[in-house]
C-alpha positions as protocol buffer text, in pm:
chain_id: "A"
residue {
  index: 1
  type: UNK
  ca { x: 0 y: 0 z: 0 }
}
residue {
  index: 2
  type: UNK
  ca { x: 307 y: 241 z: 110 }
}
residue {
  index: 3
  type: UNK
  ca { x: 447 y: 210 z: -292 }
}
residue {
  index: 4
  type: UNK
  ca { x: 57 y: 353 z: -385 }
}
residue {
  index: 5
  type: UNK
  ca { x: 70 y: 582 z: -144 }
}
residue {
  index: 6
  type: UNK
  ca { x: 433 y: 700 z: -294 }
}
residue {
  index: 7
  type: UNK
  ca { x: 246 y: 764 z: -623 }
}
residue {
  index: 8
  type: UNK
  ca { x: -1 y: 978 z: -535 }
}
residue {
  index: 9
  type: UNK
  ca { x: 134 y: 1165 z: -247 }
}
residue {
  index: 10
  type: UNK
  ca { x: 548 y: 1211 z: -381 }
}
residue {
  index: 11
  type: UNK
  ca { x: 505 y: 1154 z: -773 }
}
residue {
  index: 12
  type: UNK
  ca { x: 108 y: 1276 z: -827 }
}
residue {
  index: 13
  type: UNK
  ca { x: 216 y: 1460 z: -1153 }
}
residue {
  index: 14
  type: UNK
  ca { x: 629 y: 1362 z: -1201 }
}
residue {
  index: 15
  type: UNK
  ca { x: 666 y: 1238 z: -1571 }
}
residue {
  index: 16
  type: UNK
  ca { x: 1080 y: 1309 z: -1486 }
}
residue {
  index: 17
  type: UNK
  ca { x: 1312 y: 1019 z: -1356 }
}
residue {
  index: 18
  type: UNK
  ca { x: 1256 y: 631 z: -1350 }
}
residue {
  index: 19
  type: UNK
  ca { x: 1026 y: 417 z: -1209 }
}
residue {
  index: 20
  type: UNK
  ca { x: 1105 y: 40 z: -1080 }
}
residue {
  index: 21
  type: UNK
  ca { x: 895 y: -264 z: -1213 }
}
residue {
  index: 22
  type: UNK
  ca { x: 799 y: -279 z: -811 }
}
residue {
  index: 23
  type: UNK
  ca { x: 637 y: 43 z: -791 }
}
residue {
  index: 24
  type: UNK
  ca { x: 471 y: -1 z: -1136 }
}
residue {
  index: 25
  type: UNK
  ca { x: 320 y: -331 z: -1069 }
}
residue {
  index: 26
  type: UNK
  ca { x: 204 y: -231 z: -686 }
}
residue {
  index: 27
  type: UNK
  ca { x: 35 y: 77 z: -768 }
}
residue {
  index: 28
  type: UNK
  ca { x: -156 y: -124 z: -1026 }
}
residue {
  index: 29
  type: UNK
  ca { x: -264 y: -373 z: -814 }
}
residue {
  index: 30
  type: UNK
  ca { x: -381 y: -132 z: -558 }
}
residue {
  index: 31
  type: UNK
  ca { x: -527 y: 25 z: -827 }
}
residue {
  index: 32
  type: UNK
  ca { x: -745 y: -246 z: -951 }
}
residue {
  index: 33
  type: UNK
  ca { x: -808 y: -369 z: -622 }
}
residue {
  index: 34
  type: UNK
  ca { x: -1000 y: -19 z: -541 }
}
residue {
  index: 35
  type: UNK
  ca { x: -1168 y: -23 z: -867 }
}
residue {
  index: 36
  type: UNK
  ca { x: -1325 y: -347 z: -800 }
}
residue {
  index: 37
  type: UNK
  ca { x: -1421 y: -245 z: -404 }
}
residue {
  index: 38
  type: UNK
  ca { x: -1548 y: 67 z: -555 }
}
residue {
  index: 39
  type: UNK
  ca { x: -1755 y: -99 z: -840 }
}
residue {
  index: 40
  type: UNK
  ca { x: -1875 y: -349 z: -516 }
}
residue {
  index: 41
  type: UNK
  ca { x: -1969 y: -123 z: -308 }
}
residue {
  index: 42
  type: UNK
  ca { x: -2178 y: 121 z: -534 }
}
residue {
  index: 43
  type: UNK
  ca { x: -2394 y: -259 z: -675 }
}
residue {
  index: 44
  type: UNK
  ca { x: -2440 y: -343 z: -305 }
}
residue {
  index: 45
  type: UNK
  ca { x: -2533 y: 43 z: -179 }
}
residue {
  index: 46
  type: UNK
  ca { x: -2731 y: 133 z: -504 }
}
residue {
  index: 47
  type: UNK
  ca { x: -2905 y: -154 z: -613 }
}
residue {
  index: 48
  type: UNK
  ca { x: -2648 y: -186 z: -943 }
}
residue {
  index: 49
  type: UNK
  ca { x: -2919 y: -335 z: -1116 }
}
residue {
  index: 50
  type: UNK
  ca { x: -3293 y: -404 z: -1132 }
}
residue {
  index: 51
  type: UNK
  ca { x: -3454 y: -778 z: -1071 }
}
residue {
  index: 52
  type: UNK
  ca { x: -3684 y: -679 z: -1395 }
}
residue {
  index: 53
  type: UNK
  ca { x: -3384 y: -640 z: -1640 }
}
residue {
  index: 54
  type: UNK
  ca { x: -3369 y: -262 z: -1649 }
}
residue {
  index: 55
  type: UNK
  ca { x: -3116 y: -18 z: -1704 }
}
residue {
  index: 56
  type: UNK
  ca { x: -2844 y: -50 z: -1421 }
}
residue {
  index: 57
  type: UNK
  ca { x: -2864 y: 266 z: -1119 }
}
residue {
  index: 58
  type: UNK
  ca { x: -2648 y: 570 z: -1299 }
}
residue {
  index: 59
  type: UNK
  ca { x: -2529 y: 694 z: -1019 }
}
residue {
  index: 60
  type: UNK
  ca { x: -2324 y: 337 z: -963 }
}
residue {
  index: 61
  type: UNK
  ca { x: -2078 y: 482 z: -1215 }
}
residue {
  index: 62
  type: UNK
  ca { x: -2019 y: 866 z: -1026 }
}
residue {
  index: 63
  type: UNK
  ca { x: -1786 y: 724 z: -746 }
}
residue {
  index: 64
  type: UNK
  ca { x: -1563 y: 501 z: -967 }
}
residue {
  index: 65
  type: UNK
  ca { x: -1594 y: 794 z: -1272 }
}
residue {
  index: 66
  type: UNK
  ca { x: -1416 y: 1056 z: -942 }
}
residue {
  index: 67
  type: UNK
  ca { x: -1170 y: 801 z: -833 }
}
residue {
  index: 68
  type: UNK
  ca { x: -1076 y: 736 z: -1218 }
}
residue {
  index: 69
  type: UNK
  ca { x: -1090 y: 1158 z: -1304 }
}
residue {
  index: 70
  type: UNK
  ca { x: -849 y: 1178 z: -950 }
}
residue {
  index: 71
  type: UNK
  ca { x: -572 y: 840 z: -1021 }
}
residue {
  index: 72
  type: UNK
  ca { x: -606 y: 944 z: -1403 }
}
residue {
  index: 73
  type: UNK
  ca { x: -263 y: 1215 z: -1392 }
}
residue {
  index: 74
  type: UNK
  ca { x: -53 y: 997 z: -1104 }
}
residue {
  index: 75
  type: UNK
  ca { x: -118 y: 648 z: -1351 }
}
residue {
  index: 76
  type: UNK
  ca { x: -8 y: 765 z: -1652 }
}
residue {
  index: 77
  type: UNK
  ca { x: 294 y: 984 z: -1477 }
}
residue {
  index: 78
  type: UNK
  ca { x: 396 y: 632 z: -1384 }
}
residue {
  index: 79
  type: UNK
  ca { x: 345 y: 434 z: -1692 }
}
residue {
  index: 80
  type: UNK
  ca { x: 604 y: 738 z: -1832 }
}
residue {
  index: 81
  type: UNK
  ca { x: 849 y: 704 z: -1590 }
}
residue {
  index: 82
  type: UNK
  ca { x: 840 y: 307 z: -1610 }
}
residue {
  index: 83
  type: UNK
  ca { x: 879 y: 378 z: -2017 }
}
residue {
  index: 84
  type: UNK
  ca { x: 1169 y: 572 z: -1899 }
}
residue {
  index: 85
  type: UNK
  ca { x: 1318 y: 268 z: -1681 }
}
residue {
  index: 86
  type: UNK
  ca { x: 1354 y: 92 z: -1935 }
}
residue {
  index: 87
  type: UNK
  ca { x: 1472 y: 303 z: -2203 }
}
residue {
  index: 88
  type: UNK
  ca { x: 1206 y: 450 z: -2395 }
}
residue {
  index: 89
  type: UNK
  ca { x: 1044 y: 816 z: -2422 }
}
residue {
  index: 90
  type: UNK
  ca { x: 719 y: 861 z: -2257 }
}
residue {
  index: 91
  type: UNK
  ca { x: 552 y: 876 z: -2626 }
}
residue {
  index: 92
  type: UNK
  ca { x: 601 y: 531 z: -2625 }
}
residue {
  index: 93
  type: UNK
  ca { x: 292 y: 508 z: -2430 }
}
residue {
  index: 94
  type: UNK
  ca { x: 50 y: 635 z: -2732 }
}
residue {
  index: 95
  type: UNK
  ca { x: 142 y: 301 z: -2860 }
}
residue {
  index: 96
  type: UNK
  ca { x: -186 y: 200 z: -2667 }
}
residue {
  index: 97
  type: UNK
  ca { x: -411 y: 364 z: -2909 }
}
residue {
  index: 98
  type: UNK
  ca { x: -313 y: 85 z: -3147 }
}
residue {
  index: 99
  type: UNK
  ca { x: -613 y: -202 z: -3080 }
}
residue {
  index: 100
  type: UNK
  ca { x: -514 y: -505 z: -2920 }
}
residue {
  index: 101
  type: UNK
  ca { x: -153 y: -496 z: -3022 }
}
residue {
  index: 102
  type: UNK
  ca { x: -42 y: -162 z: -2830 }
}
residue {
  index: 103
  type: UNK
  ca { x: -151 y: -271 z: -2481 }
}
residue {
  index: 104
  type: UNK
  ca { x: 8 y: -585 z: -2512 }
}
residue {
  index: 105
  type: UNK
  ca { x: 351 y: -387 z: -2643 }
}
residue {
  index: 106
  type: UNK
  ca { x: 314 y: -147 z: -2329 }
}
residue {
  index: 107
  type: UNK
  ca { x: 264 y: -458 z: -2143 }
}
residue {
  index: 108
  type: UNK
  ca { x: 610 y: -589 z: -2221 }
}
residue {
  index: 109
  type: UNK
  ca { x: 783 y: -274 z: -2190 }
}
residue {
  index: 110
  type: UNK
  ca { x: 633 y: -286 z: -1830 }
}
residue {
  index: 111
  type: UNK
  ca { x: 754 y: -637 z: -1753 }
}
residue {
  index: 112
  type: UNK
  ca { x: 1071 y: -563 z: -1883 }
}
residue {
  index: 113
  type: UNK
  ca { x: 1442 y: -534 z: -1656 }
}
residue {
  index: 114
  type: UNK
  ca { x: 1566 y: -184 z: -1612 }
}
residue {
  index: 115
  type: UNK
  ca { x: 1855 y: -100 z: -1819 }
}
residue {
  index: 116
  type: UNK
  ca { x: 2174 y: -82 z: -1668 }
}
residue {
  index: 117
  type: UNK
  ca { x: 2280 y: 250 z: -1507 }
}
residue {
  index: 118
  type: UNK
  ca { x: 2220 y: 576 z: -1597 }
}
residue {
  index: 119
  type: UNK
  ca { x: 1991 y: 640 z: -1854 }
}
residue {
  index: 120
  type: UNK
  ca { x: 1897 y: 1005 z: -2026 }
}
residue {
  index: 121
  type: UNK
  ca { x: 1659 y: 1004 z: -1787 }
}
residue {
  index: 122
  type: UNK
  ca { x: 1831 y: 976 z: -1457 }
}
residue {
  index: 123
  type: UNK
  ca { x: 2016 y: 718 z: -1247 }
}
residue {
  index: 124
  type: UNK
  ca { x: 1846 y: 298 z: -1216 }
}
residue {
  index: 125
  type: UNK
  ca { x: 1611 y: 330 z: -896 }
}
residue {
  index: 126
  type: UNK
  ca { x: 1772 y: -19 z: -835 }
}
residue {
  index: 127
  type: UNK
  ca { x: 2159 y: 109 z: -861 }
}
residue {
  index: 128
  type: UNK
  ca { x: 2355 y: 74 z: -573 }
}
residue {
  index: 129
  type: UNK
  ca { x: 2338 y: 349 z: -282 }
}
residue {
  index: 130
  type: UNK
  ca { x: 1926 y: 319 z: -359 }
}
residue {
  index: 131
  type: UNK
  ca { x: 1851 y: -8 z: -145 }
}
residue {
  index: 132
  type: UNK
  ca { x: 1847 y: 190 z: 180 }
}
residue {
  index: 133
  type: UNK
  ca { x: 1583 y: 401 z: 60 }
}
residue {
  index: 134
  type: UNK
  ca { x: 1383 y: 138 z: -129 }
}
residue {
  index: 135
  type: UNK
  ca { x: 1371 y: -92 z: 145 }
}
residue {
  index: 136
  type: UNK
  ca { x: 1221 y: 213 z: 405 }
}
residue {
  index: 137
  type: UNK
  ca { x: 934 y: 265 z: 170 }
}
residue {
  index: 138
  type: UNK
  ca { x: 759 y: -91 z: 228 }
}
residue {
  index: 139
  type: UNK
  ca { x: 845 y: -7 z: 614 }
}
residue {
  index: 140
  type: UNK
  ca { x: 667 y: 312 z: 642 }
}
């Protein structure tokens, strides 16, 4: 929870520097993991949908729609700086308007090692003289 905390609170709009594959992969997970309570807990409060097969409740949508609007700028400020991990600009990332294919290229990128050292875009998060500091942010 402490790495999506980090996101929001330190990084909320920082496309600049590198991101680990640890930080990328535990925001998201915190990040689906609140979708789905949020998408639970609207069905459950507003009566998501009908017995007679209407229309599902509107308002079901408003509290995931603010949480989306507010995680929008701090999710794709990370997707950027995990581009930048490993080597590529933060355009990379309009790749995903490609159907199908440009998801699943973004999805490698994100699975991908860090390169080695310094890159144009800063130091590795994972170089030596960082473990102090990367270990105290699962601790806080």
């Amino acid at each position: 929870m402490n790495w999506y905390l980090k996101v929001l609170k330190e990084h909320y709009a920082d496309f600049n520097g590198r991101a680990r594959r640890k930080e990328y992969w535990m925001f998201t997970l915190f990040h689906i993991i609140i979708i789905i309570a949020i998408m639970l807990l609207s069905f459950v409060l507003l009566g998501g949908e009908n017995y007679n097969n209407e229309e599902p409740n509107p308002f079901v949508f408003i509290g995931l729609g603010i949480y989306i609007l507010a995680t929008f700028i701090p999710s794709l400020a990370l997707s950027v700086r995990r581009l930048h991990d490993v080597g590529k600009s933060g355009w990379f990332y309009l790749i995903t308007l490609i159907p199908y294919i440009g998801g699943l290229i973004l999805f490698v990128f994100a699975c991908k090692d860090s390169e080695n050292g310094a890159n144009k875009w800063g130091e590795n998060p994972k170089g030596i003289g960082n473990n102090e500091a990367i270990n105290e942010i699962g601790r806080e």
